[in-house]
C-alpha positions, 0 to 999 in steps of 0.5 A, spaced: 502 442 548 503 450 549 501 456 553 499 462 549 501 466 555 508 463 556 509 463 548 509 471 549 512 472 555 518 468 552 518 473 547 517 478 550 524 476 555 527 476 548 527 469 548 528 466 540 522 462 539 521 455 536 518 453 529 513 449 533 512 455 538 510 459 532 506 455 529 502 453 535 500 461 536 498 462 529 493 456 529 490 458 535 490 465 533 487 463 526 481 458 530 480 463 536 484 460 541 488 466 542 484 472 544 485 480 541 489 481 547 493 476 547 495 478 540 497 484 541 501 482 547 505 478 541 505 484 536 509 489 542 513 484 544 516 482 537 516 489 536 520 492 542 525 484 542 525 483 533 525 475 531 531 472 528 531 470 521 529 463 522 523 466 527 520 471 521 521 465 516 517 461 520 512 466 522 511 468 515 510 459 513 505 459 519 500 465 517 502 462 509 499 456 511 493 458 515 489 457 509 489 456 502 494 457 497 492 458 490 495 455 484 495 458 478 497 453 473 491 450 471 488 457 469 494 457 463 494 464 463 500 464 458 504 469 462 508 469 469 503 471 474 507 478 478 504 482 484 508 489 487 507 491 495 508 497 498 509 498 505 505 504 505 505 512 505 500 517 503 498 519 496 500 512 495 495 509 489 501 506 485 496 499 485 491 502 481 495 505 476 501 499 475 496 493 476 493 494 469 499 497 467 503 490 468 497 487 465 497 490 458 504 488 457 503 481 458 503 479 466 498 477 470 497 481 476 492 477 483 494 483 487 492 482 495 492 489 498 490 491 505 486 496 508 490 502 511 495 502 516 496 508 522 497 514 518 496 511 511 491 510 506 489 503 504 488 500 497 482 496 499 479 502 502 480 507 496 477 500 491 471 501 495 470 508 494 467 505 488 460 502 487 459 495 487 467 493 487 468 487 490 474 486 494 472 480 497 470 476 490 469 467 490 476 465 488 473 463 481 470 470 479 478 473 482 481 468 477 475 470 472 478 477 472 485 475 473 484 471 466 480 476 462 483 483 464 489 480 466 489 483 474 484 484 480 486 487 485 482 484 492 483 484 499 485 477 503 479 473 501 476 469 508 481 463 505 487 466 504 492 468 510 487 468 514 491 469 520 495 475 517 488 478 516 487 478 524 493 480 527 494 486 521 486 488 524 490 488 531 497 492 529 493 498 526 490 500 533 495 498 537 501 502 535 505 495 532 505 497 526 514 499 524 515 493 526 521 489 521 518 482 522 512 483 523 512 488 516 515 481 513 511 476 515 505 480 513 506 482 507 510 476 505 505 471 507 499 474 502 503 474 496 506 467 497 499 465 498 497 469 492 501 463 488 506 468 484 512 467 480 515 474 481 514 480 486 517 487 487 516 490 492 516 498 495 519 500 501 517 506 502 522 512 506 521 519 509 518 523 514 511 520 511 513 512 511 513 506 517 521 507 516 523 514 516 530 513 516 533 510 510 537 504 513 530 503 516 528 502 511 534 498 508 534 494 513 527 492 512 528 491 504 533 486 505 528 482 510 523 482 505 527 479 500 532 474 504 526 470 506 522 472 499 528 468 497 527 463 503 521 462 500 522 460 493 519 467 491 524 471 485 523 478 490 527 485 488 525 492 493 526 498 491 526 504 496 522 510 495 522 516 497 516 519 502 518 525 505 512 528 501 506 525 499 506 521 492 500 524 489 497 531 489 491 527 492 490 523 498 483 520 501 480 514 498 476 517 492 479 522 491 486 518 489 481 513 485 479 520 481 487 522 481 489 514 478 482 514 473 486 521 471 493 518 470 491 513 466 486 517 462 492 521 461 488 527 463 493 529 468 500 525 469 504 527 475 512 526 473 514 523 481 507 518 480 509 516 473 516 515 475 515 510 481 510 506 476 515 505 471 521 504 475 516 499 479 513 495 473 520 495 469 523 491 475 516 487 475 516 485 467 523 484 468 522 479 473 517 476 469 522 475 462 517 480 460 522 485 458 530 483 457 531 488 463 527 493 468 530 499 462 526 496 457 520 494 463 521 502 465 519 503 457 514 498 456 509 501 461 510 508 459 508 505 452 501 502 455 500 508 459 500 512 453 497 507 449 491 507 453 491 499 453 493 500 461 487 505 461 483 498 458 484 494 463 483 497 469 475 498 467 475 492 465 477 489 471 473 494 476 466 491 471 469 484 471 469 485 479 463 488 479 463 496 478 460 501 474 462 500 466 463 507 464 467 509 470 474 512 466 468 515 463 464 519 468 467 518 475 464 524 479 457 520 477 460 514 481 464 516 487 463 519 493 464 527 494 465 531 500 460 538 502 465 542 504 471 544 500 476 549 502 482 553 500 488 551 505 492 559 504 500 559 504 503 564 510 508 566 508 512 567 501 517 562 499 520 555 497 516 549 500 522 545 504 519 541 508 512 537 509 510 533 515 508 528 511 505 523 517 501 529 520 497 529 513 496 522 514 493 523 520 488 528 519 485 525 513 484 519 519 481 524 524 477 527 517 474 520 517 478 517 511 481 512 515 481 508 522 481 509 529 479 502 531 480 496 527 472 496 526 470 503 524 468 505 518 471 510 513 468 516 509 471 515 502 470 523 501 474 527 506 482 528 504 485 534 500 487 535 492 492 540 489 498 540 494 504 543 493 511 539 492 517 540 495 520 545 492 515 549 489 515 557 490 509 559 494 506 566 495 502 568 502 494 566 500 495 562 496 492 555 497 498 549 499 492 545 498 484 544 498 481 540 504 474 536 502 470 534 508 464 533 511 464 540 516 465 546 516 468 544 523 472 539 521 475 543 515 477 548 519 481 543 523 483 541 517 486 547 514 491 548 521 494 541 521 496 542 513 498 549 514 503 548 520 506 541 516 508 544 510 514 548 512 516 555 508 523 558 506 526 563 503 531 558 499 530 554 494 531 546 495 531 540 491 526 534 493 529 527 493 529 522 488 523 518 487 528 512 487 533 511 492 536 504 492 534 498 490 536 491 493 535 484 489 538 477 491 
């Protein structure tokens, strides 16, 4: 028999933990025996003493068990069933893009995604941004979807991780989010309960990720994939760059709009269009879809400007419960901000540098994301039309436009995105979308 109390404090003197110690704080988290203080007691002592490979492995086997784990072999979808993670950043809506994308290509994608994290967006929150979507479905209409349209991507179903779900709450308003095992054992708990052959994941780095030093970033990759590995899971990383946002858009319905018009081919940004091909190359090649992630890269070129990418994502947002025409109308479905409002340049000049956190942090403080775990968000605040590093300004143009809810809040608004892009006289190249890449 174990104390909480005593589990912590052992952790928190720097102590290795037992497997047993481990599990025993999980269950009793996962049934209520341990209170949200306590949790978050747990969190800041893994994140200030870290845990041993053997400690986030079992950490990771503890929030897996916690419920059930699906099996999709009597489903005989007639294709390996992948999934792709990002550690999160801003302007991230990949997921919305590449689940179709891998989709049309011959995979089967059950993507369980979070909610927004600190200072990033979350995909969950951005689904929701659509009427009627359910991001909680029974598990026999997820795998409805997962069969017809080929991915659903959903959030932490009451039977899946359910432990992980209670601590991932407590890390976004306690400050514990960068921490490396805690990171792994999260997301890897998920997806190992998702039943997939084969996952990628995007581990994020720049001024706008968890892990905003490079071998932060490295150091968490190998994490990701060494007990991936562990586990019996096929896991490749890539690092990414997030020194700037991914996408032009950031706020919930506002990046479900930029991914509706990527898909549509209405608008396709050459940074997002890279890290969904290189992502889903690395997926299809996992899966032996493709020879290898240079045939992947351009078999999900082909499906985006196919259109069959397109395809699918409307059939998974009707088959989970959204509107049909969608792709069609989407400013008849989500949500729009009253008050839109240039952002004006200060000077004349080359963009060198965003404070890309900073951003982050005003769409929470615009309402579009969280400052206490059980709050509400407004889907319609967040800006679009940002500038890209490297970019030439000139003084009174807009570096980007504020959507908000008041003339109040968007006045606040327009100074924090002032002060976080920084102008210079020279021109600078930005850095690559992919950094490095880590396999096993």
């Amino acid at each position: 028999m174990f104390l909480p109390q005593e589990i912590i404090r052992r952790k928190r003197d720097g102590e290795t933990l037992s497997s047993d110690e481990i599990e025993f704080f999980i269950d009793a988290l996962n049934h209520n025996r341990v209170s949200d203080s306590q949790a978050a007691a747990f969190a800041m002592a893994v994140f200030f003493q870290g845990m041993r490979a053997q400690e986030c492995a079992a950490l990771t086997r503890a929030m897996t068990s916690s419920g059930r784990v699906l099996d999709w072999s009597g489903e005989f979808l007639g294709g390996p069933v992948l999934d792709k993670h990002s550690t999160g950043g801003v302007g991230d809506n990949v997921s919305l893009i590449l689940a179709p994308a891998v989709a049309a290509c011959g995979g089967f994608v059950p993507m369980i995604s979070g909610r927004g994290l600190g200072h990033t967006g979350g995909t969950l929150d951005k689904l929701e941004s659509i009427p009627g979507y359910c991001t909680t479905p029974d598990l026999a209409r997820l795998a409805r979807a997962v069969r017809e349209a080929g991915c659903a991507i959903i959030g932490q179903t009451n039977d899946l991780a359910p432990a992980d779900r209670r601590l991932y709450a407590i890390r976004d308003v306690t400050a514990t989010v960068e921490s490396v095992p805690l990171i792994t054992a999260s997301i890897l708990s998920k997806k190992l309960a998702a039943g997939l052959n084969g996952l990628v994941m995007d581990v994020k780095t720049g001024s706008g990720a968890f892990m905003p030093e490079l071998e932060q970033a490295q150091n968490l990759a190998q994490s990701l994939v060494s007990v991936a590995a562990a586990a019996g899971l096929s896991t490749h990383a890539l690092i990414t760059d997030m020194d700037q946002p991914l996408a032009s858009s950031a706020g919930n319905a506002l990046e479900v709009t930029h991914a509706i018009a990527h898909l549509t081919g209405t608008r396709r940004e050459p940074r997002m269009q890279e890290i969904v091909c290189a992502l889903g190359g690395e997926m299809l090649a996992i899966g032996k879809l493709a020879a290898n992630r240079a045939e992947g890269h351009a078999m999900i070129a082909q499906a985006l400007a196919s259109g069959r990418a397109a395809e699918t994502f409307a059939q998974m947002v009707h088959l989970l419960g959204g509107p049909a025409d969608l792709l069609e109308r989407p400013a008849a479905h989500l949500p729009r901000a009253t008050v839109n409002v240039p952002v004006p340049a200060r000077a004349s000049g080359f963009v060198q540098r965003i404070a890309t956190r900073d951003i982050g942090l005003m769409i929470v403080g615009l309402g579009g994301g969280r400052q206490r775990a059980d709050e509400q968000i407004d889907a319609s605040v967040g800006l679009t039309a940002m500038v890209e590093i490297g970019q030439a300004v000139t003084r009174g143009e807009p570096l980007a436009y504020i959507h908000a809810t008041t003339k109040e809040a968007a006045s606040w608004a327009v100074g924090i995105m002032a002060e976080a892009v920084t102008i210079g006289a020279q021109p600078i190249k930005p850095s690559p979308v992919v950094i490095d890449r880590l396999v096993p």
